[in-house]
C-alpha positions as CSV (number, residue, x, y, z in Angstrom):
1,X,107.2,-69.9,-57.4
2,X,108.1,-71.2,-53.9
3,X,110.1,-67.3,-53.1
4,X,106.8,-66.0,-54.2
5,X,104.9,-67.8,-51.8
6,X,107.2,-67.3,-48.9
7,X,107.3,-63.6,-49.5
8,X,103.3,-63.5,-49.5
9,X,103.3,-65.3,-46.7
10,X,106.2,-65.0,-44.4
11,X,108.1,-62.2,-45.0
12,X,105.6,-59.5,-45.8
13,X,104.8,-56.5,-43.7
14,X,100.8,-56.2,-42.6
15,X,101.5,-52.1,-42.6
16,X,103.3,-51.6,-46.0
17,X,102.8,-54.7,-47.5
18,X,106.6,-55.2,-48.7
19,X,109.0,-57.1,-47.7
20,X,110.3,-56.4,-44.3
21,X,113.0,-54.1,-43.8
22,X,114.6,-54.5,-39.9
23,X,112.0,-56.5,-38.9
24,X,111.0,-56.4,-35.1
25,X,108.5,-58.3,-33.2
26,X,106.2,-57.6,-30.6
27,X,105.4,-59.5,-27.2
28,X,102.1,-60.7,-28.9
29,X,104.6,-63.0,-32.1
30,X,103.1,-60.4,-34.5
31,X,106.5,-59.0,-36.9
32,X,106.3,-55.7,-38.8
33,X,109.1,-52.9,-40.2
34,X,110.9,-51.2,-38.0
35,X,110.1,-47.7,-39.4
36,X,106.3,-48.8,-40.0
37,X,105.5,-49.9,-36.7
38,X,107.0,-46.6,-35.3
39,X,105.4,-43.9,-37.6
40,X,101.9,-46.3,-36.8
41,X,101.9,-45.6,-33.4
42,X,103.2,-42.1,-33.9
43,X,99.9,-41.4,-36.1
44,X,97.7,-43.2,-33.7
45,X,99.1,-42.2,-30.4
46,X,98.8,-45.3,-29.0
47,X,101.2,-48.2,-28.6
48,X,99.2,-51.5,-29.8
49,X,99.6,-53.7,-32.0
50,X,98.0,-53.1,-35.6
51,X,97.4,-56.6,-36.2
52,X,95.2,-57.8,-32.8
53,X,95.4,-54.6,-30.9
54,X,97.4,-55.6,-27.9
55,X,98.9,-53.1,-26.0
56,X,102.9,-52.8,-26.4
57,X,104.0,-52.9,-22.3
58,X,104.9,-49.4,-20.9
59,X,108.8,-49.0,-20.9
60,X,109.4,-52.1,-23.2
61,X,111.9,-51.5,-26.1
62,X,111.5,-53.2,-30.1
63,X,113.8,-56.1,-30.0
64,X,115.0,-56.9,-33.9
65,X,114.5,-60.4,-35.3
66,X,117.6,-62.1,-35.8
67,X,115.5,-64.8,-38.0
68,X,113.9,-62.3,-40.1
69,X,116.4,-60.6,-41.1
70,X,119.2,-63.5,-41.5
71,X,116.0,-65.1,-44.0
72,X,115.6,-62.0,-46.1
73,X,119.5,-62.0,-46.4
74,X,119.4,-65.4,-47.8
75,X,116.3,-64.9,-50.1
76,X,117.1,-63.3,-53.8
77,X,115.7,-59.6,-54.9
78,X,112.3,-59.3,-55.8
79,X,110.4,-56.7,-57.9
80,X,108.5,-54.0,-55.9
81,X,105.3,-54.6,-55.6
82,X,102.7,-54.1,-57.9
83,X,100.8,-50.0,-58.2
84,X,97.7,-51.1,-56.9
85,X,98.9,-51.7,-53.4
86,X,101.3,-48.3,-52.7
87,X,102.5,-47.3,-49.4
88,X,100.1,-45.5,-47.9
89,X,100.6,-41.6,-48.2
90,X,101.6,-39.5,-45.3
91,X,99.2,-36.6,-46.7
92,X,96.4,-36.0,-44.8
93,X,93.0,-34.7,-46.1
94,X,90.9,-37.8,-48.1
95,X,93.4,-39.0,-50.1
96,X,95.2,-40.2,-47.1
97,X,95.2,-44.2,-47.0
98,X,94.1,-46.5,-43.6
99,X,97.6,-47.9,-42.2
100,X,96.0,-51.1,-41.6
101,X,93.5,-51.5,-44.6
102,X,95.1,-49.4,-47.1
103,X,91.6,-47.7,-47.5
104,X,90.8,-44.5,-48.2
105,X,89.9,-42.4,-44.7
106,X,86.4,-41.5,-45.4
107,X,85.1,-41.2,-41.5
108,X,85.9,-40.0,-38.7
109,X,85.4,-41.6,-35.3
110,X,84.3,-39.7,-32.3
111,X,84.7,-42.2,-29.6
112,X,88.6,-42.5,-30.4
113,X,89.1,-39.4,-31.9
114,X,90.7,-40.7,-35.3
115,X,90.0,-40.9,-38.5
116,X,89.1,-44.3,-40.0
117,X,88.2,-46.2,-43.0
118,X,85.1,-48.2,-43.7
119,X,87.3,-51.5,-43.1
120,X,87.6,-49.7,-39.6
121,X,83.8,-49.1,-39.2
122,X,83.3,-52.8,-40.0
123,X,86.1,-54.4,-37.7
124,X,87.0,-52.0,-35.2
125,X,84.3,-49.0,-34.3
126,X,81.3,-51.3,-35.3
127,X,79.7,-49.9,-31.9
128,X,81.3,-46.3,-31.8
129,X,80.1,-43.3,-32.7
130,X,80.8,-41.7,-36.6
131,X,80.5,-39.2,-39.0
132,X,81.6,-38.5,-42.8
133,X,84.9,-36.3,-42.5
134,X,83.8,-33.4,-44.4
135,X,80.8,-33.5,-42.6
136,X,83.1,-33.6,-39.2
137,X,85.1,-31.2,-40.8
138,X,82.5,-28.8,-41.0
139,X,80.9,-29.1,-37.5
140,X,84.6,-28.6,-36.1
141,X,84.9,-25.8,-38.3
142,X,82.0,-23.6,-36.9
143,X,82.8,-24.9,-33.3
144,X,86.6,-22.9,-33.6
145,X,85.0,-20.1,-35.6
146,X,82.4,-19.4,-32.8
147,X,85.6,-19.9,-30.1
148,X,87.0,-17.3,-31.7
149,X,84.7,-14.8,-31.7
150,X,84.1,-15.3,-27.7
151,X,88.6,-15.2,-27.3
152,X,87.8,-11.3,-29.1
153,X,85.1,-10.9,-26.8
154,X,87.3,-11.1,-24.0
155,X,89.9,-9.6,-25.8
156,X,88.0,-6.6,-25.9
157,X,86.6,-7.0,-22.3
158,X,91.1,-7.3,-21.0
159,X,91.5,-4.4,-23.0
160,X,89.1,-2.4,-21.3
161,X,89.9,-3.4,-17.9
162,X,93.6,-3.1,-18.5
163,X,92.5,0.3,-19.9
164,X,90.8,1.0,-16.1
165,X,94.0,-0.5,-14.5
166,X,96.0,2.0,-15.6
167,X,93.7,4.4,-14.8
168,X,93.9,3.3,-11.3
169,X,97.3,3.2,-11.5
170,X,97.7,7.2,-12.1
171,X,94.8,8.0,-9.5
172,X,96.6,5.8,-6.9
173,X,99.8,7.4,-7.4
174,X,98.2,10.8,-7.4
175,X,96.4,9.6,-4.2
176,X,99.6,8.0,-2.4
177,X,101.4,11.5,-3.5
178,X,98.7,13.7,-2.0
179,X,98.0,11.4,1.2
180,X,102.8,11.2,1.9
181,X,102.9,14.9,1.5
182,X,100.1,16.0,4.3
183,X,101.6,12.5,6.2
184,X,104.6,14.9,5.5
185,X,103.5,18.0,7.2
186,X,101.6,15.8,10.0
187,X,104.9,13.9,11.5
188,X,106.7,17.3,11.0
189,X,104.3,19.0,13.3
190,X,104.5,15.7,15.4
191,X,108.5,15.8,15.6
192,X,108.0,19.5,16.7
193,X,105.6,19.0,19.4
194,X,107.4,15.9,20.5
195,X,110.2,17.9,20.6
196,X,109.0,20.3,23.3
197,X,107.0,17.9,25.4
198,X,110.9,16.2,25.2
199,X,112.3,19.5,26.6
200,X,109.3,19.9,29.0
201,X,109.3,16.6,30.4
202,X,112.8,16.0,30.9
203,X,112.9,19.5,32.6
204,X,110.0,18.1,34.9
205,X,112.3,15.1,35.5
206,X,115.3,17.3,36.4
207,X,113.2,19.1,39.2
208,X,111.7,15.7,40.5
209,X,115.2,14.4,40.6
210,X,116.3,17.6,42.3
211,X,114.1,17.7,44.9
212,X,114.1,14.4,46.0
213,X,118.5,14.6,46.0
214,X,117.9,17.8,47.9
215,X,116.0,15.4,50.4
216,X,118.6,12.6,50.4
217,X,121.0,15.2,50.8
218,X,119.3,16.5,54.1
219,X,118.7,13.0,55.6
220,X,122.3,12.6,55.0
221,X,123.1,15.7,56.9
222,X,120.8,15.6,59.9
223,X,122.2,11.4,60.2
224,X,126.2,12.6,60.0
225,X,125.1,15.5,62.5
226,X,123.6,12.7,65.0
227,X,125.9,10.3,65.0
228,X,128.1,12.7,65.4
229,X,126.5,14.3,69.0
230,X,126.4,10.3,69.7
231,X,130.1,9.9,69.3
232,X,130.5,13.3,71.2
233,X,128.8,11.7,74.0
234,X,130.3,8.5,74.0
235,X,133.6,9.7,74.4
236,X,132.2,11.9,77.4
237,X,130.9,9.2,79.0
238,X,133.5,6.5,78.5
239,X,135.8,9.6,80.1
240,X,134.0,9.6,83.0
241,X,134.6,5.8,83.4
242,X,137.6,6.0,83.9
243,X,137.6,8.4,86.4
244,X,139.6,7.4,89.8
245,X,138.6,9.9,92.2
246,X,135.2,9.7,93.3
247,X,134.3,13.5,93.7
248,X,135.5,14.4,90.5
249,X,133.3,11.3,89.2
250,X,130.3,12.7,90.5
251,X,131.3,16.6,89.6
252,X,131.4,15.6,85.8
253,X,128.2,14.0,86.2
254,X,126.1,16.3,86.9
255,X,127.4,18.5,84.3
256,X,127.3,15.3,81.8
257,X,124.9,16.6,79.3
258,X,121.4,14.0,78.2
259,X,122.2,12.2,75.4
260,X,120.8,12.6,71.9
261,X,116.8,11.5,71.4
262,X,116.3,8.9,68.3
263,X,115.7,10.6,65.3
264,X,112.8,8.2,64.6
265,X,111.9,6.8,60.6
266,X,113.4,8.1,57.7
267,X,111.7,10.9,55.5
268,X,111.4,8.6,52.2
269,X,112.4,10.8,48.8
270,X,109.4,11.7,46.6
271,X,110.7,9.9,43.8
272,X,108.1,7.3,41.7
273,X,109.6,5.8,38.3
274,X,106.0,4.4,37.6
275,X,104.3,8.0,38.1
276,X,107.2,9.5,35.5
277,X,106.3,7.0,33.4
278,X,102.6,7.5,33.4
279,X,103.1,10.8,33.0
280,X,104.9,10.7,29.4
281,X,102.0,8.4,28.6
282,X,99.5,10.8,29.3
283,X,101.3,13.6,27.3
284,X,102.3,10.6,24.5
285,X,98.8,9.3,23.6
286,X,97.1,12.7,22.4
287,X,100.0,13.2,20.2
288,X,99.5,10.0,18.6
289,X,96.1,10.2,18.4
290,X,96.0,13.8,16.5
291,X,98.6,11.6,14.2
292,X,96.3,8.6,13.6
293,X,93.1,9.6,13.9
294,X,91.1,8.3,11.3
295,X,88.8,11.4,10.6
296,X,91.8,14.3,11.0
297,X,93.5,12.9,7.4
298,X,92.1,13.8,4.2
299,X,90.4,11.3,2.2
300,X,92.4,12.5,-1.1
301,X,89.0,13.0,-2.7
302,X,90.3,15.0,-5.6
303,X,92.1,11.6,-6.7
304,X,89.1,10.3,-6.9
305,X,87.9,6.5,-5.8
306,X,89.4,3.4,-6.5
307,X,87.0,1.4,-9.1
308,X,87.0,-2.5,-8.5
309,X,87.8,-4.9,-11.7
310,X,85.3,-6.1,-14.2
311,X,83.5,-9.8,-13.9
312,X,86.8,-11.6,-15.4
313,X,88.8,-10.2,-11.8
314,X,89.4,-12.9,-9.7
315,X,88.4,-12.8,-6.0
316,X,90.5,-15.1,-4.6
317,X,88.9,-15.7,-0.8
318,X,86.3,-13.9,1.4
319,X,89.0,-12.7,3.6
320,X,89.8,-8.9,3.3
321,X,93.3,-8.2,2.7
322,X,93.4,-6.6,6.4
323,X,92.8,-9.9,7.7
324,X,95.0,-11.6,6.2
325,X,97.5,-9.6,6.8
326,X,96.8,-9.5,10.8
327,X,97.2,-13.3,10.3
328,X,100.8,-13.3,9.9
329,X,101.4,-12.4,13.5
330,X,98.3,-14.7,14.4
331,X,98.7,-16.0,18.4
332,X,96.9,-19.1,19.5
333,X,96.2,-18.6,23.3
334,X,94.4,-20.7,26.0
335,X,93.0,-19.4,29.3
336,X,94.7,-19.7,32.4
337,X,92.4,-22.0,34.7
338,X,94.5,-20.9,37.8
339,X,92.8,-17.1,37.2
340,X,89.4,-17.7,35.6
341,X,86.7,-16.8,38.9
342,X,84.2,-20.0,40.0
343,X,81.8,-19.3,38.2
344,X,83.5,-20.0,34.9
345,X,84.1,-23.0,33.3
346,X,86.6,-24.0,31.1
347,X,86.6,-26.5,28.0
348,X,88.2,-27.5,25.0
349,X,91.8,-27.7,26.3
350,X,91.3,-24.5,28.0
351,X,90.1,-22.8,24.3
352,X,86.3,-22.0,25.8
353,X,85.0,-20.3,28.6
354,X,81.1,-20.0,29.9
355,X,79.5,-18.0,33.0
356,X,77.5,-20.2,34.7
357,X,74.3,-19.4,37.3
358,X,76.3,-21.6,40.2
359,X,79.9,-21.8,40.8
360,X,81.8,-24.6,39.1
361,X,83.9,-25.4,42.6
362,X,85.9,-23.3,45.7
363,X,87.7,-20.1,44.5
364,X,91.2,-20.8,43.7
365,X,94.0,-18.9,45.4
366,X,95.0,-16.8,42.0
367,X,92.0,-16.6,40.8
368,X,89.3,-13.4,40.3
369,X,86.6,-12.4,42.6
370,X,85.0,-11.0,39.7
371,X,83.8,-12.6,36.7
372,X,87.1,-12.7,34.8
373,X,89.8,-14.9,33.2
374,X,93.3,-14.2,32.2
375,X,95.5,-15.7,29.4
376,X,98.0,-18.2,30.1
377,X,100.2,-16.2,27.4
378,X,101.7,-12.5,28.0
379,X,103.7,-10.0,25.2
380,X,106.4,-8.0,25.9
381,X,107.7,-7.1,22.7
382,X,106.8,-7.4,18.9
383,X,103.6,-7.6,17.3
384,X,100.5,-10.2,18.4
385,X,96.9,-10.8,17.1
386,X,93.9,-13.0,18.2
387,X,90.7,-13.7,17.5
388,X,87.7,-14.4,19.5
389,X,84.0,-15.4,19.3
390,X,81.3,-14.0,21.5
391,X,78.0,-15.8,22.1
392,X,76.3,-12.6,22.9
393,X,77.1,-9.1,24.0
394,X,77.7,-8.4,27.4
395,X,81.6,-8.9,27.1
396,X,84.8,-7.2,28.0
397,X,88.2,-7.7,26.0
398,X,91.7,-6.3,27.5
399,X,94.9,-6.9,27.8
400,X,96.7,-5.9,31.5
401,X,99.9,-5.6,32.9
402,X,100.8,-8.7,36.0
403,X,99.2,-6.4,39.1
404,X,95.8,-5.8,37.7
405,X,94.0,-6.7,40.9
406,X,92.3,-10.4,41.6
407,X,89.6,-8.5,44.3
408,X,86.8,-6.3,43.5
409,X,87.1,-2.9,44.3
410,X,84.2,-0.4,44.2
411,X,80.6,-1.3,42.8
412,X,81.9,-2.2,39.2
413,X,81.3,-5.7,37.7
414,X,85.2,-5.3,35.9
415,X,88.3,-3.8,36.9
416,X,89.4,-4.3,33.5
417,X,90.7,-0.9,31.9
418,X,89.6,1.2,35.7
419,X,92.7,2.0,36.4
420,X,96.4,2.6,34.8
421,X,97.0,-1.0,34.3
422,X,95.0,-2.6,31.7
423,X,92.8,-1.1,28.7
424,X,89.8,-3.0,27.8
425,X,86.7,-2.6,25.0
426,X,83.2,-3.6,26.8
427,X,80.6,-4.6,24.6
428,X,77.0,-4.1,26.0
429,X,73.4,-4.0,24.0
430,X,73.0,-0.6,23.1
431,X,77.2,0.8,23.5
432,X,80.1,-0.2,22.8
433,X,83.0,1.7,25.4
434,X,86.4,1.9,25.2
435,X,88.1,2.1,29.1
436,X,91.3,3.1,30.4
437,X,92.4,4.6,33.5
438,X,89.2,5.0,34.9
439,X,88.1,6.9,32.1
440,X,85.5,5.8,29.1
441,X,84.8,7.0,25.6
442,X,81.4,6.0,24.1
443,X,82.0,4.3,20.3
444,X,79.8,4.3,17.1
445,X,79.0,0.8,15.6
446,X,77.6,-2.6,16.1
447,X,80.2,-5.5,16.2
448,X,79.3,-8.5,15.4
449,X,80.4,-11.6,17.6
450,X,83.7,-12.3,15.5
451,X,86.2,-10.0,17.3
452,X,89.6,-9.5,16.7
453,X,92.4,-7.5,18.8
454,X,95.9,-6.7,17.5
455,X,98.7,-5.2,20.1
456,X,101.5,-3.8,18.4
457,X,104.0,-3.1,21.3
458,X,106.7,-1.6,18.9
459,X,104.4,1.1,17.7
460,X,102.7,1.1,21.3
461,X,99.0,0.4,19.7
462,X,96.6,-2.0,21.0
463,X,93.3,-2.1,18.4
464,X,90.1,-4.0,18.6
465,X,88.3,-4.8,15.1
466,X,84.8,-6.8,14.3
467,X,85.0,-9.1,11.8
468,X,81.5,-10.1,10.8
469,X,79.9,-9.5,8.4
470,X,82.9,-7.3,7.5
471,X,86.2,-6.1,8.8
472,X,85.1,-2.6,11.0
473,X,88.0,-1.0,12.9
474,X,86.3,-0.4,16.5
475,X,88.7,1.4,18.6
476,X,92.8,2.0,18.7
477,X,94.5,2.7,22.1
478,X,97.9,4.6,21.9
479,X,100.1,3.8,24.9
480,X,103.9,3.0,26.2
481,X,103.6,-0.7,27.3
482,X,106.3,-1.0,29.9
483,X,105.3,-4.5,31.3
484,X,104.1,-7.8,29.8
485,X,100.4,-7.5,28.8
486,X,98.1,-10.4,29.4
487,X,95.3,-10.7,27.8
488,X,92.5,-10.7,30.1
489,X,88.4,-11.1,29.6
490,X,84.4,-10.4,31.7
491,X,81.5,-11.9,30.5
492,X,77.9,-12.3,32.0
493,X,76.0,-15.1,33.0
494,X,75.6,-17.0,30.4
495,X,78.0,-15.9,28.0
496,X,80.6,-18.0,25.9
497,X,83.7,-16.7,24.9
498,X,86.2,-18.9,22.6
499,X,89.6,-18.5,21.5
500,X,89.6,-19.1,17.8
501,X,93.0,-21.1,16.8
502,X,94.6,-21.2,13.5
503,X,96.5,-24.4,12.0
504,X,98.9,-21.8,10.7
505,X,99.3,-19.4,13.5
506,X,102.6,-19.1,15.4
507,X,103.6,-19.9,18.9
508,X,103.6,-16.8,21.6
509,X,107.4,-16.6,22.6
510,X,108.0,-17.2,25.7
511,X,108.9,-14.5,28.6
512,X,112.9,-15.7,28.1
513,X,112.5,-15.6,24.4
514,X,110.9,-12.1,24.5
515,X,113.1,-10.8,26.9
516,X,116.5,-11.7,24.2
517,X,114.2,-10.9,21.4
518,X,116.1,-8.4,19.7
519,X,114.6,-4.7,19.4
């Protein structure tokens, strides 16, 4: 009678209501199985206690107790216990038993999630919300059915647009075919006139070289012919020096011939590097241009147009591709306070600039008489982009080589793209003009006051884009930079311009960097 009692009472498990087998205890003093207390929290997911619902700590391992188990070795064999209180089954469905209560699971609990027993109702989710589990059932039921009809809706809606894809695919590669072979035929008529400006230029060279030789040469020849009648002379006279006998002395003077006259400044060889250089860029940019420009290429109509993606494409940002990929070589620059004219101010660390009615101080010594300001940065090589805002129109954006000129010459507000120098994109009300060289070409378009300019130096292209409300190629400038290029900017009264900066964007290399940079 006294091994019944201690079995109901202190060696029984709360879960399968048998005798404990490897009993283990928890931090809160309650005991259960080993194997019951595991597959409890592996039904409920969560590692409590089934008896007062304490949490088991985070990390902590199931210690086995030593008393409990040396007591069950010393107590004799019982019977199993009766039919009437069965381990609960592992089946699931409503024949399934509560782990705690041994009670059918009859309800469902939406607050937790689980299904429970109306001992659990009582105890435990007094306060939660429930529902009958075939009534649950059902409601869960329709909720998958309708999620599967919308997954074949946009099955159907993938296959449709994968469908378009591969349209696209065949159309770009028809495209891409069509556009490489008249690319093709273009750079093959390039190479070919490339080829005899070549011939024709160096020719040019030749003669320019031989004619200003032939005038080295000459100089040469009429200074050996001097100082030879000089050393003629010298010896003359030095001869008569030394003559003892004074009649003979004066004889030989009088027949002493006058010596040579000064042949006066050298005749300088009309040889300029800078002119042969302009040259080839004057016979260089029309090529490239017939290359490049825009409206000489077919548009590959017959491939037909590109069609965008259905509503389930993503659009990742606002930014057009173009953009972003100008960004890679993005520059942050700063104005060069020593250049800007007085009547400019600068602000935000040299990031701003704004025309004022009166000047801001005395003109610096390096600084332009016209309303101007240079970049502290210059390029020499690779490939450089930067981005400014405009307040209003009435702007001018360039790049120049070092000598573009600090005074104003003529009647002209700008010097920027008036001579060989510098190219520059002026932005009035009613034109936008694109000036090199003294000579302007009138532009189609109205850019907005997000501008952007990428100089390519490797490919000898300088272009000018507006960014807002879209991406709009303005104008492209074809060219053999030879120098550094600063970038350089006008701007009325009034006007703001600002260097936009990127967290991203690179450092400009500096003139020793560019110079080892390789090619």
């Amino acid at each position: 009678m006294a091994a019944q009692l201690l079995e109901e009472d202190l060696v029984t498990c709360s879960i399968c209501l048998g005798r404990y087998r490897d009993p283990v205890t928890l931090p809160c003093g309650h005991s259960f199985c080993g194997n019951c207390i595991k597959d409890s929290w592996r039904r409920c997911c969560e590692k409590t206690c089934p008896e007062c619902r304490q949490p088991f700590p985070e990390g902590a391992t199931l210690s086995r107790n030593v008393t409990l188990s040396t007591l069950l070795q010393a107590l004799p064999v019982l019977p199993a216990p009766p039919a009437a209180t069965p381990r609960p089954d592992s089946t699931t469905g409503h024949s399934a038993r509560c782990l705690r209560h041994g009670r059918p699971l009859e309800f469902f609990c939406r607050t937790e999630g689980l299904c429970v027993c109306s001992a659990c109702t009582v105890h435990d989710c007094s306060h939660h919300e429930r529902a009958l589990l075939d009534v649950e059932r059902r409601v869960r039921e329709d909720q998958l059915r309708a999620r599967v009809l919308v997954t074949q809706q946009q099955v159907a809606q993938a296959e449709t647009q994968l469908q378009e894809l591969q349209e696209q695919h065949s159309r770009i590669e028809s495209s891409a075919c069509t556009l490489a072979s008249v690319v093709s035929r273009r750079f093959s008529s390039l190479l070919q006139a490339l080829e005899k400006q070549q011939a024709s230029t160096l020719s040019d060279i030749e003669v320019a070289k031989k004619q200003a030789l032939d005038q080295v040469l000459n100089e040469k020849q009429r200074l050996t012919d001097h100082l030879k009648a000089l050393s003629q002379y010298d010896h003359g006279v030095q001869a008569l020096l030394a003559q003892a006998d004074d009649c003979i002395f004066f004889q030989e003077l009088q027949q002493l011939p006058e010596p040579t006259e000064s042949l006066g400044p050298l005749t300088s060889p009309q040889w300029d590097e800078e002119q042969q250089l302009s040259n080839v860029n004057q016979l260089l940019r029309p090529l490239c241009e017939l290359l490049l420009e825009e409206k000489s290429l077919p548009k590959a109509a017959d491939a037909g147009p590109v069609e965008a993606l259905g509503p389930l494409a993503p659009v990742p940002s606002t930014v057009c591709p173009l953009r972003k990929k100008l960004w890679q070589n993005y520059r942050n620059l700063t104005f060069d306070p020593e250049t800007a004219n007085q009547y400019l101010h600068l602000s935000h660390k040299d990031q701003r600039v704004t025309h004022h009615f009166q000047a801001q101080g005395p003109a610096k010594s390096g600084s332009f008489e016209l309303w101007q300001v240079q970049c502290t940065q210059s390029f020499q090589t690779g490939q450089h982009y930067w981005e400014v805002r405009a307040s209003d129109h009435s702007v001018t954006l360039g790049v120049t080589y070092p000598k573009l000129s600090r005074q104003k010459l003529g009647t002209h507000t700008d010097n920027i793209g008036r001579g060989p120098c510098s190219w520059g994109l002026c932005i009035q009300a009613d034109s936008i003009q694109a000036w090199h060289d003294g000579k302007s070409q009138r532009l189609r378009g109205s850019p907005g006051r997000l501008l952007g300019v990428d100089l390519n130096l490797t490919s000898g292209c300088l272009t000018f884009y507006s960014l807002e409300p879209c991406t709009q190629l303005l104008h492209t400038f074809y060219a053999v930079f030879s120098q550094p290029l600063f970038p350089v900017f006008w701007l009325l009264e009034g006007r703001t311009l600002t260097l936009c900066h990127q967290p991203e964007a690179k450092l400009p290399p500096r003139p020793q960097e560019e110079a080892t940079a390789p090619s």
